[in-house]
Structures are given as structure tokens and as C-alpha cells.
Backbone as a chain_set.jsonl record, in Angstrom:
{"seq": "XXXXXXXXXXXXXXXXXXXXXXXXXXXXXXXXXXXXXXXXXXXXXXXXXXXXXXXXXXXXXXXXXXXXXXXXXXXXXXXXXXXXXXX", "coords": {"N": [[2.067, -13.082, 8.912], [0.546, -10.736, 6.842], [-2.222, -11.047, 4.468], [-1.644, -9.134, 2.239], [0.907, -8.383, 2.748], [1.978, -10.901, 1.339], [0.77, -10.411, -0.876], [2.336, -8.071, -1.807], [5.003, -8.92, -1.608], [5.083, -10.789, -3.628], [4.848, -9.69, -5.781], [7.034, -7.82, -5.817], [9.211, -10.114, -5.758], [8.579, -11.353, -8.083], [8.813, -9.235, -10.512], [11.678, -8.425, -9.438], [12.277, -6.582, -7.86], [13.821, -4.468, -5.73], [13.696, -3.089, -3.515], [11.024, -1.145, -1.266], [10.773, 0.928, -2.132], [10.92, 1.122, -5.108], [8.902, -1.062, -5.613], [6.801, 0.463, -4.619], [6.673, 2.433, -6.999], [6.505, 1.211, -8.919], [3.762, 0.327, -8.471], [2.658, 2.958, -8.587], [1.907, 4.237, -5.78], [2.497, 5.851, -3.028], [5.723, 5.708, -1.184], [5.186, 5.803, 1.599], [2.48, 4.675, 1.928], [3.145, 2.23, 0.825], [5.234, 1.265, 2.835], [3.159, 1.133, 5.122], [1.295, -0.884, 4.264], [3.306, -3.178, 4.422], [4.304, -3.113, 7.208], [1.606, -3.996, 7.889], [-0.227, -2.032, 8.764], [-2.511, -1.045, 7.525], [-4.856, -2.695, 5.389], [-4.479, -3.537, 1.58], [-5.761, -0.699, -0.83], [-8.524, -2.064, -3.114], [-8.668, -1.579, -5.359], [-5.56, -1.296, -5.922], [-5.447, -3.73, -5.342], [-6.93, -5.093, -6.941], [-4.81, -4.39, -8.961], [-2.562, -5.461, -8.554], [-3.26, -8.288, -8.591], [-3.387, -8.778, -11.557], [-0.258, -7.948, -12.353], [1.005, -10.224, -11.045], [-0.493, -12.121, -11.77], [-2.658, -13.798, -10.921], [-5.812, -15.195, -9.726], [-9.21, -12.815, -9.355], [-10.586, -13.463, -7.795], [-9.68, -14.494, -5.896], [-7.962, -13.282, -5.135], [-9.749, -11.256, -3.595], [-10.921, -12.834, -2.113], [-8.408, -13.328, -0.674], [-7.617, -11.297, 0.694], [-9.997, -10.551, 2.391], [-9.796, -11.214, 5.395], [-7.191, -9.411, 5.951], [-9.119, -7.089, 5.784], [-11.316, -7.224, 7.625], [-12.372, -8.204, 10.823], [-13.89, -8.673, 12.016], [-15.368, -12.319, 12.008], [-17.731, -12.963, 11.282], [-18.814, -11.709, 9.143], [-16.531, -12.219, 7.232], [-17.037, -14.7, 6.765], [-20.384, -14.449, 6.2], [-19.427, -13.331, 3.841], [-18.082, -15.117, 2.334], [-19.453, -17.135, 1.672], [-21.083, -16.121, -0.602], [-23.183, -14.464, -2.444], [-27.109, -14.633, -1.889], [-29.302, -16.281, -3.605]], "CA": [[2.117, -12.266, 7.729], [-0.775, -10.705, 6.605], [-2.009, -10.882, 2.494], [-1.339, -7.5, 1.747], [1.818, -8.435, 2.702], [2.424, -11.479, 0.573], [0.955, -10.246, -2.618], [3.611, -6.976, -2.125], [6.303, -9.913, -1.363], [5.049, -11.812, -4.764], [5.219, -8.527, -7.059], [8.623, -7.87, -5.425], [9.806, -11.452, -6.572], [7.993, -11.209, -10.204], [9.398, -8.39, -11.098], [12.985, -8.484, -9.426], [11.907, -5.245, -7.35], [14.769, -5.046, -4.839], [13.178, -2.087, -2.426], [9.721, -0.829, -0.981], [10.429, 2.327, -3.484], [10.78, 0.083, -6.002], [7.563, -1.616, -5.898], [6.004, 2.178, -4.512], [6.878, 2.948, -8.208], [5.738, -0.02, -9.933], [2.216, 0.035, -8.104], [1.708, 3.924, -8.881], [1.628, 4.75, -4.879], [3.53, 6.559, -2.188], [6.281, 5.069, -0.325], [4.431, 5.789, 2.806], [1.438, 3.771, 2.018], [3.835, 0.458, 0.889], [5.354, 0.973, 4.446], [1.897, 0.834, 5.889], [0.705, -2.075, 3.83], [4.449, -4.136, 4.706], [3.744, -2.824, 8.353], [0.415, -4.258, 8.554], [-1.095, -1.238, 9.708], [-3.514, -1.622, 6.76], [-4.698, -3.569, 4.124], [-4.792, -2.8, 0.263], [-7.641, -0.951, -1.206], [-9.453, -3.032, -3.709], [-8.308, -1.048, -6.685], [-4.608, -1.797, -5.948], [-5.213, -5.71, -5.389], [-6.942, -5.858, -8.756], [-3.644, -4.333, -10.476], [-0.935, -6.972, -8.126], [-3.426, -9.362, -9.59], [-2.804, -8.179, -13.089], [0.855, -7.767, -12.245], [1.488, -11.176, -10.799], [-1.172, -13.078, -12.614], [-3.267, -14.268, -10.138], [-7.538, -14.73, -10.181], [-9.261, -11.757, -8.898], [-11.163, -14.172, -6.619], [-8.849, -15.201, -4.752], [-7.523, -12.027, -4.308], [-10.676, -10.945, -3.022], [-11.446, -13.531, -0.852], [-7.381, -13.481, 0.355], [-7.771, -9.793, 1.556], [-10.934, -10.44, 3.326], [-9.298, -11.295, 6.633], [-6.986, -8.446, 6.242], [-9.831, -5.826, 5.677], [-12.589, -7.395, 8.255], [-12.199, -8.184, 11.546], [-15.251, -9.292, 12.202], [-15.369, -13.576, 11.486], [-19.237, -13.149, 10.708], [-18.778, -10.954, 8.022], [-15.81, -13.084, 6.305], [-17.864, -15.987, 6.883], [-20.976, -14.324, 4.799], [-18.553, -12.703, 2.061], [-17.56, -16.125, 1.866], [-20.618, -17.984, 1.335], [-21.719, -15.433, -1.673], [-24.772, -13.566, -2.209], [-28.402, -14.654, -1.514], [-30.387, -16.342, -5.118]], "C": [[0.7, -12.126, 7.163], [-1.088, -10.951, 5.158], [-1.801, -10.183, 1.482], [0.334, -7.979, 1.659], [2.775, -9.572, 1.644], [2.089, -11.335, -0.315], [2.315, -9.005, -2.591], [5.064, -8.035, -2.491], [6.262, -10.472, -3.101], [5.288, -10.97, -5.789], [6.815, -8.467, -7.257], [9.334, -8.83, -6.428], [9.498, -11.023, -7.777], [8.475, -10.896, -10.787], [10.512, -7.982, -10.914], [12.935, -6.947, -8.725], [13.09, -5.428, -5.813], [14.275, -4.292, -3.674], [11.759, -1.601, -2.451], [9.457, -0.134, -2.11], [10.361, 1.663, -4.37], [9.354, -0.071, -6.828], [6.7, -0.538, -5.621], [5.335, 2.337, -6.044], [6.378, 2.007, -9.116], [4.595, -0.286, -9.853], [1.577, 1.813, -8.397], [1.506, 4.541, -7.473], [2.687, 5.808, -4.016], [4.194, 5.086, -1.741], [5.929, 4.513, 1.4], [3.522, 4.714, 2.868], [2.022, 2.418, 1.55], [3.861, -0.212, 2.403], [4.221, 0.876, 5.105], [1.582, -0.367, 5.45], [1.97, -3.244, 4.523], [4.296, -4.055, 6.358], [2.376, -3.143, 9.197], [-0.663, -2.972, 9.37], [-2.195, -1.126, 8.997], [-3.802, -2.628, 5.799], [-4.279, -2.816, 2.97], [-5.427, -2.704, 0.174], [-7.411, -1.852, -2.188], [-8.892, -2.648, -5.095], [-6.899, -1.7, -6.928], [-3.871, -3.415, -6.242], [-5.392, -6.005, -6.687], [-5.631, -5.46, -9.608], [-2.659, -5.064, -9.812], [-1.683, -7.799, -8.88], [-3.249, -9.635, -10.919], [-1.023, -8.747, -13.328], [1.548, -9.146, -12.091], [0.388, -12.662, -11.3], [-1.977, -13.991, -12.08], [-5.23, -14.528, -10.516], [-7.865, -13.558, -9.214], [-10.112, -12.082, -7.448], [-10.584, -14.284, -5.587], [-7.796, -14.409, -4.034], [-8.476, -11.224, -2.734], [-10.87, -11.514, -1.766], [-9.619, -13.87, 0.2], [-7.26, -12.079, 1.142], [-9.438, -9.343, 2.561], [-10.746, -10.314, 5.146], [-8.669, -9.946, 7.096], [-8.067, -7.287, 6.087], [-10.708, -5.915, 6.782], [-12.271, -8.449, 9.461], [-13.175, -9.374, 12.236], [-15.485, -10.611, 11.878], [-16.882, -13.745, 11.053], [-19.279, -12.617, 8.91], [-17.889, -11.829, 6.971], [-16.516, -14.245, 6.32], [-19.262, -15.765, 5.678], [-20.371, -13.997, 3.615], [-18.422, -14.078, 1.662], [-18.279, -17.168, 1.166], [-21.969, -17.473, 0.045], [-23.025, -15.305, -1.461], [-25.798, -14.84, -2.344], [-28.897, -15.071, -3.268], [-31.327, -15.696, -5.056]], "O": [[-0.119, -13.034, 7.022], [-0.062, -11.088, 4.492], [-1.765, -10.41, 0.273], [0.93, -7.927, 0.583], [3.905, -9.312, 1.23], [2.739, -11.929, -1.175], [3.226, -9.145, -3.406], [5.888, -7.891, -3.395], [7.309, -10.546, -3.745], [5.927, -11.402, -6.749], [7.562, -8.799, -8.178], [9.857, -8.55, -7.506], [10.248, -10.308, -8.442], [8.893, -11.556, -11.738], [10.932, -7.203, -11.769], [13.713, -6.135, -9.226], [13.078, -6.393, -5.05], [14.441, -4.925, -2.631], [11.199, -1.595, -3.547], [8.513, -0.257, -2.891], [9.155, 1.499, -4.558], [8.876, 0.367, -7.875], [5.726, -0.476, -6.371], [4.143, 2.372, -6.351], [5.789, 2.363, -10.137], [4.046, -0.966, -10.721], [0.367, 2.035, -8.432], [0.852, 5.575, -7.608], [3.582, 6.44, -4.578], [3.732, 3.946, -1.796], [6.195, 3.517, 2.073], [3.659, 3.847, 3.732], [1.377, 1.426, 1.887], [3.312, -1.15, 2.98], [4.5, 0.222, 6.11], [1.556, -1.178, 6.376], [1.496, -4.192, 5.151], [4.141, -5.176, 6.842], [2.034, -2.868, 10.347], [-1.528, -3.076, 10.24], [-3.183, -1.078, 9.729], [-2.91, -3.394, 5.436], [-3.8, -1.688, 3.085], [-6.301, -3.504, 0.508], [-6.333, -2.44, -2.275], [-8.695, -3.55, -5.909], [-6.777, -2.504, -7.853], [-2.892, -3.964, -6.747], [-4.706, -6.687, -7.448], [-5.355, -5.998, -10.68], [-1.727, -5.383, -10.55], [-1.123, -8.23, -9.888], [-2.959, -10.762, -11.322], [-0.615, -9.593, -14.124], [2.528, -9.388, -12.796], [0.599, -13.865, -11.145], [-2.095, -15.056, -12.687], [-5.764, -14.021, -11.503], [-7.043, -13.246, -8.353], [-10.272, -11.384, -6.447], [-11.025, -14.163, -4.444], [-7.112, -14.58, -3.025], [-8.163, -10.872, -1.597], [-10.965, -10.964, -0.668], [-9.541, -14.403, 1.307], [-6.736, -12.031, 2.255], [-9.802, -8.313, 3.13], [-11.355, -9.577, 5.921], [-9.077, -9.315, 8.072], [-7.511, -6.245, 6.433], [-11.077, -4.809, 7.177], [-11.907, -9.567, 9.099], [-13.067, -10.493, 12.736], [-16.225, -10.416, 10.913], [-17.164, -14.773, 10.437], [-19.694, -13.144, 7.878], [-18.429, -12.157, 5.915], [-16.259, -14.808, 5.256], [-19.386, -16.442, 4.657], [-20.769, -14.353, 2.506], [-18.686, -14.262, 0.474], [-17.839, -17.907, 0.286], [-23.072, -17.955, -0.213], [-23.785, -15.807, -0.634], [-25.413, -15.908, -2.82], [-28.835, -14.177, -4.112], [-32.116, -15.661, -6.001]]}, "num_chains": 1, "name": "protein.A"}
């Protein structure tokens, strides 16, 4: 399961959201693009994560750094995101 997929799962719960449309409608998106995010075929953008974090009350950090994997492929790259910017 990817993290796209368990913040959608954690809104779901929160808010007692019983279907994709549901939560579609509660995040402001298409139905299409839920099914993509629950489908793994992408991540969430960045805009979206900050309002599940809102929604389910989370830090924005840890959003950040839990959708790194799903957005970046690459283990170098999550590895510098991870180790924050340069003094």
C-alpha cells in the first residue's frame, strides 16, 4: 500500500466517508483522479496532501516526507530530501 493510499484510507475513516465519490467530494477532486490515487497509478499532488493533512490532523512534515517514496523513485533523491537542505 502506497501513502497516497493510506492518507485517502485515514480521511475515509475520519470522516465516516463510505465511497471513493464520497471522499472525491470531500477533497474537491474528480472521481477519476481518487481511482488513480487508490490504484496507485499516482501519487497526490502536494496541494491535496496539505488539505488530508488539515482534514485528518496530521503534521505537514510527515506528510511530506510520507509521500516522498510515492512521488520519487529514485532512492538518492529521497535520501537527500531526507537529510534537508545544505546551511
Amino acid at each position: 500500500m502506497t501513502y497516497t493510499i493510506e492518507l485517502l484510507n485515514m480521511v475515509k475513516a475520519k470522516h465516516g466517508l463510505g465511497s471513493d465519490y464520497q471522499l472525491a467530494k470531500k477533497l474537491g477532486v474528480s472521481t477519476a483522479r481518487v481511482s488513480n490515487w487508490m490504484k496507485a497509478k499516482c501519487a497526490m499532488d502536494w496541494d491535496t496532501a496539505f488539505q488530508v493533512a488539515d482534514l485528518i490532523g496530521i503534521d505537514d512534515q510527515k506528510v511530506v516526507y510520507g509521500l516522498l517514496k510515492d512521488k520519487y523513485e529514485n532512492p538518492r533523491i529521497i535520501n537527500a530530501l531526507q537529510q534537508g537542505a545544505p546551511a
